[in-house]
N, C-alpha and C positions, 0 to 999 in steps of 0.2 A: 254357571258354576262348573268348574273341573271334575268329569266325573274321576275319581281315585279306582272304582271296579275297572274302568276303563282302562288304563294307564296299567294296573295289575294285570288285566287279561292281554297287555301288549307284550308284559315279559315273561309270559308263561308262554305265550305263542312262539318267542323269541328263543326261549331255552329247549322247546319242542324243536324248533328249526335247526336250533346247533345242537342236537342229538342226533335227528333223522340227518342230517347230510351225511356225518361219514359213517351213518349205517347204510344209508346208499347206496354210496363209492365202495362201502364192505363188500356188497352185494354184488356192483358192477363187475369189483374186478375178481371177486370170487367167480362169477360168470364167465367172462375172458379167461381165469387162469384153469377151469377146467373142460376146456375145449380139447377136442380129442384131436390128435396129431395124426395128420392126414396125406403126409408125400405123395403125389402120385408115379405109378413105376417108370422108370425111366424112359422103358419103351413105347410109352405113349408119348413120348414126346420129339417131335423130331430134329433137336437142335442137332444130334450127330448125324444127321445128311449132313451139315457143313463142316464135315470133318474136314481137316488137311494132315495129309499122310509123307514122311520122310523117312527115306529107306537109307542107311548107309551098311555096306556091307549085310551082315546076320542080324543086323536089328533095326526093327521098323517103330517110328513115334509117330501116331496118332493125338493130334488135338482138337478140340472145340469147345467154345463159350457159347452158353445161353443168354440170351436177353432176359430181359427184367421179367417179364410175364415170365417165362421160361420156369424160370430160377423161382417164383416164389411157388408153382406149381410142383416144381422136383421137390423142395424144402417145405412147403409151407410155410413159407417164412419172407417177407420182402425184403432180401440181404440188400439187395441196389441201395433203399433205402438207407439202409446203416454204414455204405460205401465197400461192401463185401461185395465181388463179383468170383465166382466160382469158375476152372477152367478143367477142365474133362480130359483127362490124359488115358493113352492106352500103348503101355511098351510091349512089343515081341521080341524075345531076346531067345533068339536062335543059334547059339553059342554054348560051349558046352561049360562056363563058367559064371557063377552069379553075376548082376550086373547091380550098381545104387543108383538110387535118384536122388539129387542133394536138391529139396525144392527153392531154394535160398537161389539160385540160378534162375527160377522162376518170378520171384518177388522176395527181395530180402528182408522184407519183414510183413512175410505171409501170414495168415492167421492159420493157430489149428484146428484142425475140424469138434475139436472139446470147447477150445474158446469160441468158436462160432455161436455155439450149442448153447453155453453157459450166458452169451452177450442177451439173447433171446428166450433164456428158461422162465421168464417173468411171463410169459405169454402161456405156458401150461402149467399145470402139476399134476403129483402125484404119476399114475401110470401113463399119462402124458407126456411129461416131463421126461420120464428113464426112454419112451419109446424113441424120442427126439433124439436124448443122447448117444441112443443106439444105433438110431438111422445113419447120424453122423459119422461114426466108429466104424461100419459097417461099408459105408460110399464109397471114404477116403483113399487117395492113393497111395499105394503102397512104396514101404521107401528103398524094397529090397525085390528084384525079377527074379525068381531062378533060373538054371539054364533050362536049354529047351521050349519055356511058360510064357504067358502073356498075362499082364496082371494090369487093371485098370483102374481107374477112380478119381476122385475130384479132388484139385486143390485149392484153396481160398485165396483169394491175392485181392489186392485195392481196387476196385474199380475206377475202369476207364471207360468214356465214349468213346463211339465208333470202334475203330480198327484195335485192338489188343496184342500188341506185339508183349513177345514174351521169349526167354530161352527158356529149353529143356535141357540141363546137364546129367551126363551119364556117366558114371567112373567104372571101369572095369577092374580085371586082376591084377593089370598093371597100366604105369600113366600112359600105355602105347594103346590100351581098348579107351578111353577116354574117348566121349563123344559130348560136340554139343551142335545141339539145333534149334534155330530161329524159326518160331512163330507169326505170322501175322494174318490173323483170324478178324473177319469182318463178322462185325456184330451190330446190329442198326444204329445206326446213329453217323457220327461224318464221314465221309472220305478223307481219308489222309493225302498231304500234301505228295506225300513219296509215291504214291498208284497215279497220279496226275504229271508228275515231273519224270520228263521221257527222256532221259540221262545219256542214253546213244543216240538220241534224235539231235541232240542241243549243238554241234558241232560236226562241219565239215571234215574230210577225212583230211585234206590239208590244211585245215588249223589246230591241226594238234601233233603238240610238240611233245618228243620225248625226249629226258633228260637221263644221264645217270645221277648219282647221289650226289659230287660233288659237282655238276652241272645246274644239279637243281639247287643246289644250295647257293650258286653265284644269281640264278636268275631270280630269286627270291629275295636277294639282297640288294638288285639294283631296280625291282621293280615297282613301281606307285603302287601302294595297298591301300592307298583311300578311297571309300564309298564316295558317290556325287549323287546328290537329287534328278529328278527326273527332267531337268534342265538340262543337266551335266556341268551347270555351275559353280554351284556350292557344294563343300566338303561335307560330309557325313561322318559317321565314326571309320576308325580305321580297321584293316585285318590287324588281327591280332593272334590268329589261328590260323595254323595250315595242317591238315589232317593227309595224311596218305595211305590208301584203303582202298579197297573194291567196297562198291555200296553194301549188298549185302553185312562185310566186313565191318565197316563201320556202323552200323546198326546197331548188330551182334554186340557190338563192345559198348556202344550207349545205353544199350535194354540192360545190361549189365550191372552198368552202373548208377541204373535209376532214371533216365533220361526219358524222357516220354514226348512224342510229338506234339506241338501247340497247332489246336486248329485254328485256322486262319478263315476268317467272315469274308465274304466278298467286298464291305462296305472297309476291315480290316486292310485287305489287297492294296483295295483302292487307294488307302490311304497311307501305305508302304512308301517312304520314299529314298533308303539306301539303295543305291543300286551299285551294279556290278557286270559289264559283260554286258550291260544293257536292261539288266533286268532285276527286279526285287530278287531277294534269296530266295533260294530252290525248297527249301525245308525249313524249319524252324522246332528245336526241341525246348523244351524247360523242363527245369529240376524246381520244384518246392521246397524253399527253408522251413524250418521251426517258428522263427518270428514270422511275428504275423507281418502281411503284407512284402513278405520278400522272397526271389527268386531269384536263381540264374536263367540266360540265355542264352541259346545257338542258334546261331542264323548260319545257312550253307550255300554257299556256288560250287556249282560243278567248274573245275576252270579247265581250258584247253590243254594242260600244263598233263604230262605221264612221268611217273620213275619207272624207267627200266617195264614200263608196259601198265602200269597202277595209276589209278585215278588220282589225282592230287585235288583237294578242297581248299577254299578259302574259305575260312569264316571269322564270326565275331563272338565272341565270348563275354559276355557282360553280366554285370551282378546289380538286382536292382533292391531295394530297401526302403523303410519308411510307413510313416501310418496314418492314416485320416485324411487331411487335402495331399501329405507327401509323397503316399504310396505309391510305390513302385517307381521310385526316386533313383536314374542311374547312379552307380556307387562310383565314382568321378576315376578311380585309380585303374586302367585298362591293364596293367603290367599285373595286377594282382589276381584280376580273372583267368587271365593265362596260364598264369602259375597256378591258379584252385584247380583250371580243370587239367593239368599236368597229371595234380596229386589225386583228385579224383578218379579220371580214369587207371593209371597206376594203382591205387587200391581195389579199384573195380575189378583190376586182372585183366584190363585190355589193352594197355601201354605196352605193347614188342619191344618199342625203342622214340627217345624223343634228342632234340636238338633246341638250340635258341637261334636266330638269325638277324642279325641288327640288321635293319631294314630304314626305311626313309621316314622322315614328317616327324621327330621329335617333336614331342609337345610339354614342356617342361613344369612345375607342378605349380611354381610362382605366374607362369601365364600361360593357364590353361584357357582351352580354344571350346568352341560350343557344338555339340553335334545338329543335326535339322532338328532338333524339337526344343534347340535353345538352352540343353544341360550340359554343363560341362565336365572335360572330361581332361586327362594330363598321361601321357604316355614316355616311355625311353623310346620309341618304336621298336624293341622287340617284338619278334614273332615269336613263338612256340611252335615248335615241327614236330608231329605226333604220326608215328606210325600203329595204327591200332589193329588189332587183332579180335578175331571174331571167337575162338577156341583162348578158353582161359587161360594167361602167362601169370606164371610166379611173379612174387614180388620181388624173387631173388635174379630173375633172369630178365628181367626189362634194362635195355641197355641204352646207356647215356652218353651221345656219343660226341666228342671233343669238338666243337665246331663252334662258336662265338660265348663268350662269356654271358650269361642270365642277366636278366632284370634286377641292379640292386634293391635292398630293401626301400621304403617311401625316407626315412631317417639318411639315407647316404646323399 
């Protein structure tokens, strides 16, 4: 027979259990939220031994990034985890006129040291909670030097592995004290492609050629800009970019604009097969869309090619899209990547001055051709000629300079 006391004492045991669990969890996280906030002082810590120090004139910038252990140590808080990485500035500003700091030169869409605070206040309360707040308020770097002073502290920015390239911009009393300076702070994790690629090693003194402006502009209009496999038989994608820059220069104006170095796996290397000059690309940057699964890319060669004494670059500029088995789907129209990172950099404030250059290997949109990985792609073969700038240019003073008619629209 069915005992019924039985079957009673299962739902009384059952309403006991759905009582006691979120008195539990009550309990749990009343215990987590009243843990005491515990930073330890900075000076125990010695991520600024790997300081790097840059002097121009009366004022000196100091930087360094902590690693993850580091940083939850300074915070009590594992920011890595939340994608928060902190970078330690210290300006001397030896000059008899205030000096800013606009941290938006640093990451343009840094966190502040309140929303850091706030992202994490779930973890304490009460006098916990306000000390957190405080700490925070207290680190931060500050956005104004005065003359004479040296004023330091931490700013929030996205976290990156490895290497942490970064500007620091500085505006004075007038746009003549304006300064900026590139960072690039090793912090564990990879080696970047750029400490690897030995950019004065890559060329003989007699293969390299200097042009002036309308010199380079005829050689860049009669010269083959398509990749070949490591065969040298089959076509790859074509340039579609030429940047002209001293490297540090063109850094400057990528970190600017959001551009961050893609690490590259040994097994990745390997299996590289545009090449150029002989060789895979020297660098490789990517920017992050909004949609998911989508990116832009830069791939770089150093080429033999000088303006007037400047580095000239080749590269490819591509936009990639899609989601699930598609992702990371080349977006087929090469003319329109050219043009994103035109307008990109020019909002960035690194575009000095740009150009178009009809160049070889039209690929028209009704029979488009396949790059090595079998996706296709359709070009006018324009090129886009970018002269980029390391120190911020107006958007009123980038200049456009008459030399071949643009990529019409995909509808012409």
């Amino acid at each position: 027979m069915y005992d019924l006391t039985r079957d009673s004492r299962l739902r009384s045991d059952a309403r006991g259990i759905k009582v006691l669990v979120p008195v539990l969890l009550a309990l749990l996280l009343i215990g987590c939220a009243t843990a005491a906030y515990e930073p330890v002082s900075i000076d125990s810590i010695p991520f600024r031994d790997r300081a790097v120090t840059q002097t121009s004139g009366p004022i000196s910038v100091s930087a360094a990034v902590p690693g993850a252990e580091e940083t939850r140590a300074l915070f009590d808080i594992p920011l890595y985890d939340s994608g928060i990485q902190p970078v330690w500035l210290k300006v001397e500003n030896r000059t008899s006129d205030w000096i800013r700091y606009a941290p938006v030169g640093t990451d343009r869409e840094y966190f502040s040291p309140q929303e850091v605070a706030y992202v994490h206040k779930g973890v304490f309360s009460g006098k916990a909670r306000k000390s957190m707040y405080r700490y925070f308020y207290d680190t931060a770097m500050p956005r104004r030097i005065p003359p004479g002073e040296t004023r330091s502290g931490f700013i929030f920015t996205h976290a990156h592995p490895g290497t942490k390239a970064f500007n620091v911009d500085l505006f004075g009393a007038s746009r003549a004290d304006d300064l900026s300076f590139t960072f690039f702070i090793d912090v564990p994790g990879f080696k970047p492609d750029h400490s690897e690629a030995y950019f004065d090693e890559l060329y003989e003194a007699g293969q390299i050629r200097d042009f002036d402006r309308d010199g380079l502009r005829a050689e860049l209009a009669a010269m083959d800009h398509q990749t070949r496999d490591r065969s040298g038989q089959r076509q790859g994608l074509p340039i579609n970019v030429v940047v002209v820059g001293e490297p540090q220069q063109v850094l400057q104006a990528l970190i600017r604009a959001n551009w961050a170095e893609k690490p590259r796996t040994e097994a990745e290397i390997a299996a590289s097969q545009d090449m150029l000059f002989g060789r895979i690309a020297d660098v490789v940057f990517r920017k992050n869309r909004s949609a998911s699964g989508s990116w832009n890319e830069l791939r770089f060669w150093l080429s033999p090619m000088r303006e007037n004494g400047t580095p000239v670059w080749l590269a490819q500029v591509t936009r990639h899209a899609g989601e699930g088995e598609d992702q990371g789907r080349l977006v087929p129209d090469l003319d329109d990547a050219a043009a994103y990172f035109m307008q990109d950099m020019w909002y960035g404030q690194g575009l000095a001055a740009y150009a178009w250059v009809l160049g070889q290997g039209q690929v028209p949109f009704d029979n488009p051709q396949q790059d090595l990985g079998g996706e296709e792609y359709f070009t006018s073969g324009h090129m886009l000629v970018a002269w980029l700038s390391g120190p911020a240019v107006s958007m009123l003073d980038m200049v456009a300079l008459d030399w071949d008619e643009g990529p019409g629209s995909v509808s012409e």
